[in-house]
SEVO-884367 format. One line per field, with one value per residue (C-alpha): x, y, z; residue in three letters. Coordinates in nm, 3 decimals. Example, Ala and Ser with C-alpha at 12.3 -4.5 7.8 and 13.67 -1.06 7.14 Angstrom:
2
east: c(1.230, 1.367)
north: c(-0.450, -0.106)
up: c(0.780, 0.714)
r: c(ALA, SER)
This chain:
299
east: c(0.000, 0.154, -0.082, -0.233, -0.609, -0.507, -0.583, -0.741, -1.047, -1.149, -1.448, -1.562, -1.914, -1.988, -1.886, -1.916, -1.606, -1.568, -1.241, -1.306, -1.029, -0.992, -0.949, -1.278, -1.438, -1.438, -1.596, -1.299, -1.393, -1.691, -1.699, -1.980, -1.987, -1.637, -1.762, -1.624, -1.946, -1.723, -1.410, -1.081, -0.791, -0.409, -0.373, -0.065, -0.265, -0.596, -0.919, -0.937, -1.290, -1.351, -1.422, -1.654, -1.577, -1.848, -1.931, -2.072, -2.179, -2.285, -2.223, -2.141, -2.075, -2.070, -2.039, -1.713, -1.767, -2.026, -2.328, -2.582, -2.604, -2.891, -2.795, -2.420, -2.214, -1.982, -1.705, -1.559, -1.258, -1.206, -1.122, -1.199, -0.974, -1.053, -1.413, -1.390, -1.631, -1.607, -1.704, -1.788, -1.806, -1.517, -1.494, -1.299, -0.946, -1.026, -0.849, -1.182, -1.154, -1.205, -1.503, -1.619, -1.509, -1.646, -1.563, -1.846, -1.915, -1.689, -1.821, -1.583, -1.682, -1.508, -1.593, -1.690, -1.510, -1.565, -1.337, -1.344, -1.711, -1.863, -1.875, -2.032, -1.968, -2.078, -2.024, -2.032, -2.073, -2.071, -2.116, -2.057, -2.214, -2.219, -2.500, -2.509, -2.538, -2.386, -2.353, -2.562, -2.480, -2.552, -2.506, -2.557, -2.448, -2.547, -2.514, -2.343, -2.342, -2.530, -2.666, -2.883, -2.629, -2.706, -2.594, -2.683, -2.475, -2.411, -2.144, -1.976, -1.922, -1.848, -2.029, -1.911, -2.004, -1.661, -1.564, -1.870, -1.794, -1.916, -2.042, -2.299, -2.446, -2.786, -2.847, -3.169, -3.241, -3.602, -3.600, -3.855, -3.621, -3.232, -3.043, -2.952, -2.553, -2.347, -1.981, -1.922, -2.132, -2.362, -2.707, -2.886, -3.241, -3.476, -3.615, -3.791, -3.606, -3.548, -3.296, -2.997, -3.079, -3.411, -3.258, -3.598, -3.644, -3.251, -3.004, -2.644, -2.348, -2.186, -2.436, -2.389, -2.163, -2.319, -2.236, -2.598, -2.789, -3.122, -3.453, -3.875, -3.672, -3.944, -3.952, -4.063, -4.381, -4.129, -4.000, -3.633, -3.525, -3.379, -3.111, -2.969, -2.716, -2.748, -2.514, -2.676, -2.699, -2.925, -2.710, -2.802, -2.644, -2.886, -2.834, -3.101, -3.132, -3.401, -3.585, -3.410, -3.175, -3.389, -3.122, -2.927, -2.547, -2.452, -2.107, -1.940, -1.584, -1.337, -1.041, -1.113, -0.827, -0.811, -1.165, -1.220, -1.575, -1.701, -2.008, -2.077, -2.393, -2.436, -2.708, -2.783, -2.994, -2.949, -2.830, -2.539, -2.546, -2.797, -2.630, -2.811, -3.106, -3.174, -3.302, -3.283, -3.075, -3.158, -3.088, -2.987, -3.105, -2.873, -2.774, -3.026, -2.903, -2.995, -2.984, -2.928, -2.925, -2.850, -2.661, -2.551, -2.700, -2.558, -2.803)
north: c(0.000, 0.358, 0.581, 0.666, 0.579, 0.227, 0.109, 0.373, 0.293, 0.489, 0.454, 0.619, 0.630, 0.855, 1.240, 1.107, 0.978, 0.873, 0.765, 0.522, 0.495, 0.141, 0.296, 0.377, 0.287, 0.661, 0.849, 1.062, 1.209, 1.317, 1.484, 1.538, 1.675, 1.813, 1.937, 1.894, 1.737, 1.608, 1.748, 1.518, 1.612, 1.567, 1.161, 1.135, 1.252, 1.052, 1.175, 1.508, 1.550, 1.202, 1.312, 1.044, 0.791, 0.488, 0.498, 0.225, 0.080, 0.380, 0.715, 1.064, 1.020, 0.818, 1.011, 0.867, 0.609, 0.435, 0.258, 0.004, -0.285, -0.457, -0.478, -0.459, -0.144, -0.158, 0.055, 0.170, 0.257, 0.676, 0.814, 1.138, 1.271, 1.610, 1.577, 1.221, 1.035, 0.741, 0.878, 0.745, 0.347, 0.111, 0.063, 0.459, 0.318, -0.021, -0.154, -0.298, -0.621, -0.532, -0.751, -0.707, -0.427, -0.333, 0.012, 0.155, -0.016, -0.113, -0.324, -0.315, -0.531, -0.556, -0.711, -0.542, -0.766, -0.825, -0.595, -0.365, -0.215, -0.406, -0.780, -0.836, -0.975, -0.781, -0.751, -0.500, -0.426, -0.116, -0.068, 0.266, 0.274, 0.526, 0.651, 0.898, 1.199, 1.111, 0.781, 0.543, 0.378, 0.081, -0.017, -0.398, -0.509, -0.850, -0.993, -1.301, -1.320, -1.552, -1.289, -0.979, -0.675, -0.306, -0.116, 0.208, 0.335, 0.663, 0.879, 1.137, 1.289, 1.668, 1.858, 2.135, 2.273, 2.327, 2.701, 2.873, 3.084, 2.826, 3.121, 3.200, 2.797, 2.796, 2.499, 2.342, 2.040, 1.958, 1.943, 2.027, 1.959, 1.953, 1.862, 2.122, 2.031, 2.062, 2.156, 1.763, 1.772, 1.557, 1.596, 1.724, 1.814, 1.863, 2.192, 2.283, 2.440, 2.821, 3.111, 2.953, 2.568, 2.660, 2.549, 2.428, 2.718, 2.743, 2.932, 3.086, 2.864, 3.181, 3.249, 2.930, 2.780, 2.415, 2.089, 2.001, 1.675, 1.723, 1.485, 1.545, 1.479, 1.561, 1.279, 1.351, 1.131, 0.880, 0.796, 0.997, 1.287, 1.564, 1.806, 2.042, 2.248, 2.533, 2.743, 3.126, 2.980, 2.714, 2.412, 2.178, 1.907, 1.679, 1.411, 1.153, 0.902, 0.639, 0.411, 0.419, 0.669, 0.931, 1.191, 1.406, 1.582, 1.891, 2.044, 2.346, 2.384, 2.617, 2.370, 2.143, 2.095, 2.320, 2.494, 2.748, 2.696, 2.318, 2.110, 1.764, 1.633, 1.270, 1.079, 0.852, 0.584, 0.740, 1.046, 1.102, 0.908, 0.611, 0.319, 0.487, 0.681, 0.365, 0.586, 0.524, 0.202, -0.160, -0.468, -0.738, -1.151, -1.344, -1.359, -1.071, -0.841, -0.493, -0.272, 0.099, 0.337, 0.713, 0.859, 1.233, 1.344, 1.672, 1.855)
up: c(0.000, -0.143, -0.015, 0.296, 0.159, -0.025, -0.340, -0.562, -0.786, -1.081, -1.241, -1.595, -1.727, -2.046, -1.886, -1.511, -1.322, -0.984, -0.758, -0.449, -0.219, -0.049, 0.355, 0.447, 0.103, 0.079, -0.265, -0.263, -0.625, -0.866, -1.156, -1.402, -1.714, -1.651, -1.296, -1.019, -0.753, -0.468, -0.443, -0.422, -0.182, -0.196, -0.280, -0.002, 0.246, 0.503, 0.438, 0.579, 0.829, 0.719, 0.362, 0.159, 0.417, 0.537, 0.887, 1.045, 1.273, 1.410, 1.311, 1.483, 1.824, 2.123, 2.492, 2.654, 2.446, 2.692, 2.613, 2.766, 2.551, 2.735, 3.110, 3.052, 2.975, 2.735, 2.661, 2.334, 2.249, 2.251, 1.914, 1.927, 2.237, 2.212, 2.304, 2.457, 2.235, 2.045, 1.674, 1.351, 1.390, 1.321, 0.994, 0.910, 0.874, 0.744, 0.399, 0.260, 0.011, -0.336, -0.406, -0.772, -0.976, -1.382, -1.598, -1.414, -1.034, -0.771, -0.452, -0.137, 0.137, 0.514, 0.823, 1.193, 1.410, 1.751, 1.948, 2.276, 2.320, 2.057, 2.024, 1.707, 1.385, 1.120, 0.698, 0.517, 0.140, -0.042, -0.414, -0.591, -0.920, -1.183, -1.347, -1.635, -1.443, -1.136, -0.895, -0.691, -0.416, -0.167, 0.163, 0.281, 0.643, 0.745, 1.114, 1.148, 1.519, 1.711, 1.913, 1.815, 1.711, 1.722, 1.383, 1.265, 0.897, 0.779, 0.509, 0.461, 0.145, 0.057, -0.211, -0.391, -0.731, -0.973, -1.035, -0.865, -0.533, -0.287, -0.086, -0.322, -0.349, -0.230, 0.032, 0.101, 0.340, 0.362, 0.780, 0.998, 1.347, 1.458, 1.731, 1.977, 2.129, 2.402, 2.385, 2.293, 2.014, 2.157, 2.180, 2.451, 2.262, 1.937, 1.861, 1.501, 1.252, 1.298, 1.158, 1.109, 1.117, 0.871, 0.563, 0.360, 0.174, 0.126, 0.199, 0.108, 0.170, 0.280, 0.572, 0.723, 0.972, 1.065, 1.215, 1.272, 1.313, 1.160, 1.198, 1.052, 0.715, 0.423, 0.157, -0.189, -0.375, -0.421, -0.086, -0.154, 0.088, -0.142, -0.015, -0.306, -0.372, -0.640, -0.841, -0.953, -1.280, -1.184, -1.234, -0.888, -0.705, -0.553, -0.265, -0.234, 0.069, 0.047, 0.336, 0.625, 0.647, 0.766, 0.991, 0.816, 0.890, 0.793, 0.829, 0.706, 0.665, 0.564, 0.636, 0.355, 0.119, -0.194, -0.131, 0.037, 0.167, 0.140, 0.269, 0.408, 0.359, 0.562, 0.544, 0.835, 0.989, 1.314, 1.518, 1.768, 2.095, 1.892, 2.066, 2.404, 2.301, 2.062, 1.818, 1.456, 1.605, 1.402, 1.587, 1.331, 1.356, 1.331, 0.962, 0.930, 0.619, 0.614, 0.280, 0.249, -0.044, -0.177, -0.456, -0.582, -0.927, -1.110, -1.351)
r: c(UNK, UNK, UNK, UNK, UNK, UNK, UNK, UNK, UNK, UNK, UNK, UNK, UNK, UNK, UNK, UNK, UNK, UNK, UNK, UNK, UNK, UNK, UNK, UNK, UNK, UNK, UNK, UNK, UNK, UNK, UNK, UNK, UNK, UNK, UNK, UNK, UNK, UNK, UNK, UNK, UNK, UNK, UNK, UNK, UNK, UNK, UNK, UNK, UNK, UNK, UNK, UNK, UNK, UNK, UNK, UNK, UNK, UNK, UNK, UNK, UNK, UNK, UNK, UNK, UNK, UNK, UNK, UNK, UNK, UNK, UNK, UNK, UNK, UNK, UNK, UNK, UNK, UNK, UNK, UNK, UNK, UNK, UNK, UNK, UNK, UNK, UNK, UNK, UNK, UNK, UNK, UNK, UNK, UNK, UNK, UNK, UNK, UNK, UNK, UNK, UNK, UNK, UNK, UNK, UNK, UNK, UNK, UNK, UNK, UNK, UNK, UNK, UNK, UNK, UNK, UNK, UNK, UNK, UNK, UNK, UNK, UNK, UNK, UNK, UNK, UNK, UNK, UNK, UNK, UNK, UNK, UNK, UNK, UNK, UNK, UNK, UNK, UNK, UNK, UNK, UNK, UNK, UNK, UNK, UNK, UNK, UNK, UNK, UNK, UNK, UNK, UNK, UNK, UNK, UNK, UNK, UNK, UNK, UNK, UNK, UNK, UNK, UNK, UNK, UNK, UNK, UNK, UNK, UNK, UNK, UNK, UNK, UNK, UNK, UNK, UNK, UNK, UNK, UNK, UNK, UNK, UNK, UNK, UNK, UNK, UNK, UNK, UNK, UNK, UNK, UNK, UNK, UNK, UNK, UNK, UNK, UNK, UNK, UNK, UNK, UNK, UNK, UNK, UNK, UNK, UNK, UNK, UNK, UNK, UNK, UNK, UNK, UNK, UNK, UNK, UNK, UNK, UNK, UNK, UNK, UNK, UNK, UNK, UNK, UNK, UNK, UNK, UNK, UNK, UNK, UNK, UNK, UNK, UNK, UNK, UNK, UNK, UNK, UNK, UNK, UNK, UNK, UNK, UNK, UNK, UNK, UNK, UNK, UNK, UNK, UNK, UNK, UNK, UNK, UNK, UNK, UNK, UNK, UNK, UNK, UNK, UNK, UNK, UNK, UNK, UNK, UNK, UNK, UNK, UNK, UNK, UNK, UNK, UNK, UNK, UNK, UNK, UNK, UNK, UNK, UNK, UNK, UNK, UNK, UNK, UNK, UNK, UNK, UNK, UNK, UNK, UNK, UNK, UNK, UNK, UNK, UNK, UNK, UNK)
């Protein structure tokens, strides 16, 4: 392995092209028509703010890492010192196997082991396919413990829209609640969208400054959650999440590599602090699969 993010994967389909890095089974590029939809960063460096990366099985955060799994409290293991939690799953610096790969589709598929703080088995599949004006993808994990095992899934990509000011993209997440935080990040209440967190109607990139859970996701007639992003001239990126993933991420950054203003849009099946709250959380049969999807499309 030459580079800090593994194997790299390039897919090509018509005017879309996509590169999937093996750590992380991170979408670590999209372009569209010559457009740049998720920006790359430098290829000797880790994904910066976990940038495309899959994050399972839980994502966002954990509070010291603690939760009740039944009557016995388990402990995971701390990986983000600063605030003390335990964030983003297990799966963020993983080397995922290279299951089947074409011109156009990759699936990557790695295993949640049993480890400190969480004793399940659990595999995991992720195919990235291209479509022609952007790229779907899907999630599949699959308990193969003999026990019941609590997953939740989410990701992380970054959205941009290639040589517009990014503080003049309009954003729009159909929400009707967020999360309010404490200085952890974690949450400590829902309240209904207002000022800064109202986002349906959209607002200016510029304007914003968010790392936001949001729930009361609006899905369209056909049972996809829409958030957009949308240059002056009209042109739009949308996400879509289908059944399941019904919480929603959003985090500004001016730190991102190369841009000076960036988004992450992260769909999820639950919110911070899921493995005690239990909600959004799934607990898998054994041999119980579970299947996820959402893709980016640039029009």
């Amino acid at each position: 392995m030459s580079s800090p993010t593994g194997i790299q994967i390039h897919l090509r389909r018509g005017a879309v092209t996509a590169q999937i890095a093996q750590v992380g089974a991170s979408l670590r590029h999209l372009v569209v028509d010559g457009v740049e939809i998720v920006p790359p960063y430098p290829e000797d460096a880790p994904a910066p703010s976990c940038s495309g990366v899959v994050l399972a099985p839980w994502p966002n955060r954990i509070r010291d890492g603690i939760w009740q799994d039944g009557d016995t409290t388990r402990a995971l293991a701390i990986t983000e010192p600063k605030l003390r939690n335990a964030s983003h799953g297990l799966l963020r610096f993983t080397a995922y196997d290279i299951a089947e790969q074409s011109d156009e589709a990759v699936t990557l598929a790695a295993a949640i082991v049993p480890q400190t703080g969480y004793p399940y088995l659990i595999e995991t599949t992720v195919t990235y396919a291209l479509s022609d004006a952007g790229i779907d993808v899907t999630h599949t994990l699959t308990n193969r413990s003999p026990e019941p095992a609590p997953v939740a899934l989410g990701t992380h990509p970054f959205l941009t829209i290639g040589g517009i000011d990014p503080r003049d993209l309009v954003l729009r997440l159909p929400a009707e609640t967020y999360f309010e935080t404490d200085d952890r990040m974690l949450p400590i209440g829902e309240s209904p969208v207002a000022s800064g967190t109202d986002l349906r109607e959209g607002r200016r990139l510029g304007e914003l400054a968010l790392d936001t859970g949001f729930a009361g996701l609006h899905r369209d007639a056909d049972g996809q959650v829409r958030t957009t992003l949308t240059a002056p001239d009209g042109r739009t990126v949308t996400l879509h999440q289908g059944e399941g993933l019904d919480y929603i991420q959003a985090y500004t950054t001016t730190g991102y590599p190369g841009q000076s203003l960036t988004v992450a849009i992260e769909p999820m099946t639950a919110p911070a602090e899921a493995f005690n709250s239990g909600r959004g959380l799934r607990r898998l049969a054994r041999d119980e699969s579970w299947t996820l999807s959402w893709g980016i499309r640039f029009a």
